[in-house]
C-alpha positions as a Markdown table, in Angstrom:
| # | Residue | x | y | z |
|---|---|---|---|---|
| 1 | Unk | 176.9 | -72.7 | 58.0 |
| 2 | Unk | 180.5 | -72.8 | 59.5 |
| 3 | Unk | 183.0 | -70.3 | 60.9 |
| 4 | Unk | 183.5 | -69.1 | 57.9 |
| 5 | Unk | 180.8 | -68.4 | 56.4 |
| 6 | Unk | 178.0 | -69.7 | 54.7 |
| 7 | Unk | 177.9 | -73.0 | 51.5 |
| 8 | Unk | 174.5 | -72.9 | 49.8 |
| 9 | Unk | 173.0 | -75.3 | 47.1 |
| 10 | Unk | 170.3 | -76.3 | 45.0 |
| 11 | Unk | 169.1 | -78.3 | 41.9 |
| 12 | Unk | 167.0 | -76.5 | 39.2 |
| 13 | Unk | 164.9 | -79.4 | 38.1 |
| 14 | Unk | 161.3 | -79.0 | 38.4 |
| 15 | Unk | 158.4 | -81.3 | 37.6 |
| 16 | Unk | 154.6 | -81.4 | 36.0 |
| 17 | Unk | 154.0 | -84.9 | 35.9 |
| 18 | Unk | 156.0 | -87.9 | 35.0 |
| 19 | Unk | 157.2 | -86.4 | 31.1 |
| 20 | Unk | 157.2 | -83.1 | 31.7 |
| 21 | Unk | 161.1 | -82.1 | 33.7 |
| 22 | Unk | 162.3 | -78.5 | 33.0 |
| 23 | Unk | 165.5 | -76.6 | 34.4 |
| 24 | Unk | 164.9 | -73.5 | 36.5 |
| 25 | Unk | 166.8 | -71.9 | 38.6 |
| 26 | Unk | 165.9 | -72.1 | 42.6 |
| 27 | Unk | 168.8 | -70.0 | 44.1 |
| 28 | Unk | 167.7 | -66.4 | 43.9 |
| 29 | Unk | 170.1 | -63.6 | 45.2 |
| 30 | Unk | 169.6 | -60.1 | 47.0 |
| 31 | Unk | 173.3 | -58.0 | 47.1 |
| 32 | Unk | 173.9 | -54.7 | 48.2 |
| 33 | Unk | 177.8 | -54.9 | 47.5 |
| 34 | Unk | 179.5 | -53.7 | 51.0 |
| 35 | Unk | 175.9 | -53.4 | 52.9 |
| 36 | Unk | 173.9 | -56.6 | 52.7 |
| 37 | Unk | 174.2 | -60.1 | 51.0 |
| 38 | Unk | 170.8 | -62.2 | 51.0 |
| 39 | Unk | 170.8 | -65.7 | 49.2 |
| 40 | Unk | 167.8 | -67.5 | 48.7 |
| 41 | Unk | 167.0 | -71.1 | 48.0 |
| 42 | Unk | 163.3 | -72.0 | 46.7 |
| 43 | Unk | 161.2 | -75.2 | 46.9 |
| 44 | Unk | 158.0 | -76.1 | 46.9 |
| 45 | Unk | 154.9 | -75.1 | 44.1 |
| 46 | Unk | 157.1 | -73.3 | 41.1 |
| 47 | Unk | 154.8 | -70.4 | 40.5 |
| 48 | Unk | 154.1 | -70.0 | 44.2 |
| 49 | Unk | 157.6 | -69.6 | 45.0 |
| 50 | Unk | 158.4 | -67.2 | 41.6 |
| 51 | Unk | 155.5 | -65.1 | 43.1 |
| 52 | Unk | 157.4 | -64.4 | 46.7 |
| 53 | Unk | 160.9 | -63.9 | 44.5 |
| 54 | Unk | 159.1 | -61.3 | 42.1 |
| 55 | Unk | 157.5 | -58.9 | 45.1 |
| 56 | Unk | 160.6 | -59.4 | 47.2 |
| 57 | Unk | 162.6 | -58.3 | 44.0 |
| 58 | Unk | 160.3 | -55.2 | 43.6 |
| 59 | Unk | 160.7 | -54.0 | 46.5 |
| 60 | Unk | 164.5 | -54.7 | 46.7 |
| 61 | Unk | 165.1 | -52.7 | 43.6 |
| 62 | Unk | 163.0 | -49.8 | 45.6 |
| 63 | Unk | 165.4 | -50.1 | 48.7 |
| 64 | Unk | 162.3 | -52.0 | 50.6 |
| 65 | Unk | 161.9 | -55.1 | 52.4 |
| 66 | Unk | 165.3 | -56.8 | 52.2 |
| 67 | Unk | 166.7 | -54.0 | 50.8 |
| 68 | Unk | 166.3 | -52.1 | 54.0 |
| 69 | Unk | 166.4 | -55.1 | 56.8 |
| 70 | Unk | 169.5 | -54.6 | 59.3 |
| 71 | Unk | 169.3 | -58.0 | 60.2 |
| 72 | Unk | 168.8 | -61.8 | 59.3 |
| 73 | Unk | 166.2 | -62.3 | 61.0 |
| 74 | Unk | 164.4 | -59.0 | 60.0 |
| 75 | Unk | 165.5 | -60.4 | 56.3 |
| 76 | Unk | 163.6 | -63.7 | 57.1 |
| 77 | Unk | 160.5 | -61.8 | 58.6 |
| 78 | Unk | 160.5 | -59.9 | 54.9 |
| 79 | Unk | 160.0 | -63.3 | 53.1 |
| 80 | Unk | 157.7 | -64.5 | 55.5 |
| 81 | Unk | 155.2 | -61.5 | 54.8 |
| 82 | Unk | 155.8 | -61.8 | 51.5 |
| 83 | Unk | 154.5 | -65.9 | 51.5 |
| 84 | Unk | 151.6 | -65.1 | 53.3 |
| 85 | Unk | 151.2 | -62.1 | 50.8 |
| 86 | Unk | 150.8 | -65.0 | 48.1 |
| 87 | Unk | 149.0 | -67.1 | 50.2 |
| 88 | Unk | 146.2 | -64.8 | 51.0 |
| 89 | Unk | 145.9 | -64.1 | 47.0 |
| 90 | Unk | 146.0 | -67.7 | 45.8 |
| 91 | Unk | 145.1 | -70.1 | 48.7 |
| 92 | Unk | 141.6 | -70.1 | 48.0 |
| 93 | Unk | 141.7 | -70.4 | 44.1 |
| 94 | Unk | 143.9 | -73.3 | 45.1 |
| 95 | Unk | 141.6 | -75.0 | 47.8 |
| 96 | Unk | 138.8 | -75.3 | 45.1 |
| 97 | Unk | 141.2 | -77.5 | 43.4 |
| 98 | Unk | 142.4 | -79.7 | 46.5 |
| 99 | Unk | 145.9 | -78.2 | 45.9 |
| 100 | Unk | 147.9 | -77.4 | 49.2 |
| 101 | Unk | 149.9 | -74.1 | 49.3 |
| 102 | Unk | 153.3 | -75.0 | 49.9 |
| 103 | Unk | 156.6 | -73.1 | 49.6 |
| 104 | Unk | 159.8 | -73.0 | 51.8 |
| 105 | Unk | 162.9 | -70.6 | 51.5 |
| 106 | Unk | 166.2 | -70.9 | 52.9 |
| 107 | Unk | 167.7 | -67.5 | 53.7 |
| 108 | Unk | 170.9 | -67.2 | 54.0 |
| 109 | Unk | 172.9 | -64.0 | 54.1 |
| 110 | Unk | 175.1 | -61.0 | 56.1 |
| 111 | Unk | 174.4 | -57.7 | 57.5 |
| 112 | Unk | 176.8 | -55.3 | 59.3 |
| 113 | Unk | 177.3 | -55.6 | 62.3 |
| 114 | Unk | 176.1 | -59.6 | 62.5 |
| 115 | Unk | 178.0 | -63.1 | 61.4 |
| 116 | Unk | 176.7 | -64.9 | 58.8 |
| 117 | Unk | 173.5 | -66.8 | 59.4 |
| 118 | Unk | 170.8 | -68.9 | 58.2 |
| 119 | Unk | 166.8 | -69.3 | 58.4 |
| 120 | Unk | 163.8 | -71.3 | 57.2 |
| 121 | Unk | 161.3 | -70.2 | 56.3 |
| 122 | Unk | 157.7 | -72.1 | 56.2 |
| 123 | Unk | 154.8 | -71.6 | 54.2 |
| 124 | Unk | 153.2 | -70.4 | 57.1 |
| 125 | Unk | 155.6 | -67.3 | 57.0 |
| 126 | Unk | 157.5 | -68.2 | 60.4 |
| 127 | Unk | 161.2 | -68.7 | 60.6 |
| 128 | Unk | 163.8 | -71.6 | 61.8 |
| 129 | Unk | 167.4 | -70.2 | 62.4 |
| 130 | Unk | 170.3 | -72.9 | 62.4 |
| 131 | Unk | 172.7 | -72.9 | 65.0 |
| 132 | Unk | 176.1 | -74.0 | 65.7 |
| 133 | Unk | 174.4 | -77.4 | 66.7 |
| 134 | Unk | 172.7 | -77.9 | 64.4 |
| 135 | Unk | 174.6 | -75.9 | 61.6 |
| 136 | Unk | 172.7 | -76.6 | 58.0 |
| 137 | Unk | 168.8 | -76.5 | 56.8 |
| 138 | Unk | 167.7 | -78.7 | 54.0 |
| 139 | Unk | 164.2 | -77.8 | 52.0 |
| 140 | Unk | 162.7 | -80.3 | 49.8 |
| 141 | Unk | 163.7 | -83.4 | 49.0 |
| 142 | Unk | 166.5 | -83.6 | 51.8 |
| 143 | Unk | 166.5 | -87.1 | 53.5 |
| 144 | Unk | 168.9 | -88.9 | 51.1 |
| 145 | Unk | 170.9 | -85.8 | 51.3 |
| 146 | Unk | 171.2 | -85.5 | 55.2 |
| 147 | Unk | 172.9 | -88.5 | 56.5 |
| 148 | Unk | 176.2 | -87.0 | 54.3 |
| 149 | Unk | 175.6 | -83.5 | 56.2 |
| 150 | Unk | 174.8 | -85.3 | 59.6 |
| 151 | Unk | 178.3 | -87.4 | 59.4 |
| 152 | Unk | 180.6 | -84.4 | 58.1 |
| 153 | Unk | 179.7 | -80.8 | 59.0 |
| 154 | Unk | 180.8 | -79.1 | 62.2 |
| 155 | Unk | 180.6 | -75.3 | 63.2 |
| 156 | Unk | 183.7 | -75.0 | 64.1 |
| 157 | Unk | 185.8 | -78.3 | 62.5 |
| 158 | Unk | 184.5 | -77.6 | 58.7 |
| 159 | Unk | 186.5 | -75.4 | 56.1 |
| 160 | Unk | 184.2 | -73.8 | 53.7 |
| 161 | Unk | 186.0 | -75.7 | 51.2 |
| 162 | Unk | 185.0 | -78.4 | 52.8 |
| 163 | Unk | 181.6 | -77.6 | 53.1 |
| 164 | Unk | 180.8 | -77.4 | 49.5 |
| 165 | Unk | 182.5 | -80.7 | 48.6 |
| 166 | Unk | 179.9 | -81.8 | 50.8 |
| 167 | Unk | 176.8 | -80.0 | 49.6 |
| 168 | Unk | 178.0 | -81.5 | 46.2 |
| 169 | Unk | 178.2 | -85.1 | 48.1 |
| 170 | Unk | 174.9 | -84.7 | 49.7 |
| 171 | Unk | 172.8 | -83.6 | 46.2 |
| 172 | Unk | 174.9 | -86.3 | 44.1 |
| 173 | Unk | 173.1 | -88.8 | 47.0 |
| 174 | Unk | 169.6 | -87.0 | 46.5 |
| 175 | Unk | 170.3 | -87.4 | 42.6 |
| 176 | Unk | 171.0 | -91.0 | 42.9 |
| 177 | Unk | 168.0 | -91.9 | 44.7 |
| 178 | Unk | 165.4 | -89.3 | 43.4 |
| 179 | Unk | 164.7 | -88.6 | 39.9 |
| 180 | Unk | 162.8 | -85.6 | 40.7 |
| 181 | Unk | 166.0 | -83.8 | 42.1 |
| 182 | Unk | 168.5 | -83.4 | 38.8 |
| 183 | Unk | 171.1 | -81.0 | 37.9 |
| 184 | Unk | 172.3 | -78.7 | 37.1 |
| 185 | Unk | 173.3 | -77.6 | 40.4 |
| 186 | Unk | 174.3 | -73.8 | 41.6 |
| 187 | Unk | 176.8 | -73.3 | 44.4 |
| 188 | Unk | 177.6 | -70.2 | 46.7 |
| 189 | Unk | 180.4 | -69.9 | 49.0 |
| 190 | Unk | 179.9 | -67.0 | 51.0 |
| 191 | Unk | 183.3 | -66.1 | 53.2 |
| 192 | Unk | 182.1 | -64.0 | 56.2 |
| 193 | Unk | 182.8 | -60.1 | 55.7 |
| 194 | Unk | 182.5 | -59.7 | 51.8 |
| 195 | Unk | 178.9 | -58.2 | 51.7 |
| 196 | Unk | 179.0 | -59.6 | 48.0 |
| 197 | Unk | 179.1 | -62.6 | 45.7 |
| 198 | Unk | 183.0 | -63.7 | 44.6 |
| 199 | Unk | 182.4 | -67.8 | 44.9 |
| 200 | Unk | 179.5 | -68.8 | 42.2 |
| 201 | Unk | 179.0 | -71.9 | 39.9 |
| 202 | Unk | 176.7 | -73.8 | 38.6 |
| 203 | Unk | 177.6 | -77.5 | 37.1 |
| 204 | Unk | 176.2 | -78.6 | 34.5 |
| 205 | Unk | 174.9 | -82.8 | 34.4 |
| 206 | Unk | 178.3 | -83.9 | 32.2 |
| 207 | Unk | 180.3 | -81.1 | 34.1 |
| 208 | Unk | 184.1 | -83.0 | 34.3 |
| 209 | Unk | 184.2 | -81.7 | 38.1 |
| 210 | Unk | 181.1 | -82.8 | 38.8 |
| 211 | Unk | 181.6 | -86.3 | 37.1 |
| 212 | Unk | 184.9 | -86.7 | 39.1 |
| 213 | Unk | 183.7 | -86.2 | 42.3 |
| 214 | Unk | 180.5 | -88.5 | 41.8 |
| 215 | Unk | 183.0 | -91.9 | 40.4 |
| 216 | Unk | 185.4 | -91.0 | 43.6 |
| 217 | Unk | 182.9 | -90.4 | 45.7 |
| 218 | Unk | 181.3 | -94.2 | 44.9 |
| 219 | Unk | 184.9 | -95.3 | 44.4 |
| 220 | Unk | 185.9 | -94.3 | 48.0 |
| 221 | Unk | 182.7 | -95.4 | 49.1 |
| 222 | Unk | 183.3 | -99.2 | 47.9 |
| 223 | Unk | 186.9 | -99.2 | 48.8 |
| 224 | Unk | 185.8 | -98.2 | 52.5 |
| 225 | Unk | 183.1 | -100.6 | 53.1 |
| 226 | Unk | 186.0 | -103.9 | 51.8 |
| 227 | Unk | 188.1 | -102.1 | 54.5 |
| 228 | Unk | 185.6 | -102.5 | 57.0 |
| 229 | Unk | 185.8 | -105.9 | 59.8 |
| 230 | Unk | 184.4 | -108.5 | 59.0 |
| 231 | Unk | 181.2 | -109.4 | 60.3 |
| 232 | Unk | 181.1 | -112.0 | 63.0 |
| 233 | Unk | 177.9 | -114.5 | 63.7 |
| 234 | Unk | 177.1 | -116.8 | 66.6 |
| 235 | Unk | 177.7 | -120.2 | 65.8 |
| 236 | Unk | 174.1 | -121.3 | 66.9 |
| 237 | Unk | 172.1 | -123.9 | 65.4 |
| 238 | Unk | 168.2 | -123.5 | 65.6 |
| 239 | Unk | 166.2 | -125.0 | 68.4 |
| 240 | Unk | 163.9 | -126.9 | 65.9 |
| 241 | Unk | 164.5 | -127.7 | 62.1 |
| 242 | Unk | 161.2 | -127.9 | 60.1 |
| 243 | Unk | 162.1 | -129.1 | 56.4 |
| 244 | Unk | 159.4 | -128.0 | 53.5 |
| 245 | Unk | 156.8 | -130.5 | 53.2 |
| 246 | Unk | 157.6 | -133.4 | 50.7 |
| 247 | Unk | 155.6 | -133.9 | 47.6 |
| 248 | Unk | 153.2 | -136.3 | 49.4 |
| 249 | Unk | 152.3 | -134.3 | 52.0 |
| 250 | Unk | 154.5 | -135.7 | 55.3 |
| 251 | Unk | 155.9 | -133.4 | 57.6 |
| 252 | Unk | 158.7 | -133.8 | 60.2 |
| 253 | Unk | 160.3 | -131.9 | 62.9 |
| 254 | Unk | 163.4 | -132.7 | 64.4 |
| 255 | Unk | 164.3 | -131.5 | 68.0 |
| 256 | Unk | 167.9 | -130.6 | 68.2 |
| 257 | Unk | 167.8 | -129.7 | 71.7 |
């Protein structure tokens, strides 16, 4: 979230097991073109979070739930019945099994009236809005991800343009370290006042854009780190020197001080 509106992202690899990866799609969106703009990201249990999307959807289509909330928050309140809507239905059937119920959303959106904004919302159904501190949310597998967002993104000093090279930066990290996270990836770039969807793409694993901005990325990376001083070290010698012990058992220890 910057001043100018809103960059969100998100993988659509999904696992069952160690051989069995399939590509679905975790950005979900809610658009009433000049009225209201809600984007969704998903994580968590598959068919638990497919669950909220379908009964939020219904009752979009009907002008209900997020199709009548006149404002973000009231937008994040809407998921959050809906989650404890599933969770009353399955959480049992999934206790007998030992399986925890777990979903979170990432809501991010416009209404009249309001700057963009986003929320997170727990499985518990209660929601976390980001501020200008602390000015982007990560669900999932974030923590390879974050220390990218932590370094670069400001309110008030990040383009939006900026802001989606890194949300690219900071999945091409959780890639590299997490084979559970995999592309292909979408990206929104929402520009404050359009109540609609103009800046969508997804990039595909061999995507040329993609590819680019992973080698310079690593490329940069190296070069920055040979740029760096050199590291200086104390030119102390130990206050005892033990040497292994010799082959017929005699130690010695030599007191340098």
């Amino acid at each position: 979230m910057t001043s100018e509106g809103l960059v969100m992202a998100s993988d659509c690899r999904t696992n069952s097991g160690t051989d069995q990866a399939n590509i679905v799609r975790k950005m979900y969106s809610f658009v009433q073109p000049g009225k209201r703009v809600f984007i969704l990201l998903a994580s968590g249990n598959l068919s638990l979070t497919q669950s909220v999307i379908t009964l939020l959807r219904q009752d979009f289509n009907e002008g209900r739930g997020l199709g009548a909330s006149t404002s973000l928050y009231a937008a994040a309140r809407v998921v959050g019945d809906q989650i404890r809507r599933v969770a009353h239905i399955d959480s049992a059937a999934l206790r007998r099994d030992s399986l925890k119920f777990n979903v979170q959303f990432i809501v991010g959106g416009q209404v009249p009236g309001e700057k963009p904004g986003l929320y997170m919302v727990y499985s518990q159904g209660n929601p976390l809005h980001a501020t200008k501190d602390t000015c982007f949310l990560l669900s999932g597998e974030g923590k390879y991800g974050k220390p990218i967002l932590d370094r670069g993104i400001t309110y008030d000093g990040t383009t939006l343009a900026e802001a989606a090279k890194y949300a690219i930066l900071s999945m091409d990290a959780t890639m590299r370290s997490n084979v559970t996270v995999g592309p292909p990836i979408d990206l929104v770039i929402y520009r404050e006042g359009e109540f609609d969807i103009t800046q969508q793409r997804r990039f595909h694993e061999n995507e040329p854009d993609l590819v680019s901005i992973h080698q310079s990325w690593e490329q940069s990376l190296r070069k920055a780190v040979a740029q760096l001083p050199e590291i200086g070290f104390d030119d102390v010698k130990p206050a005892y020197y033990v040497p292994k012990p010799s082959n017929n058992g005699l130690q010695m220890g030599l007191d340098l001080e």
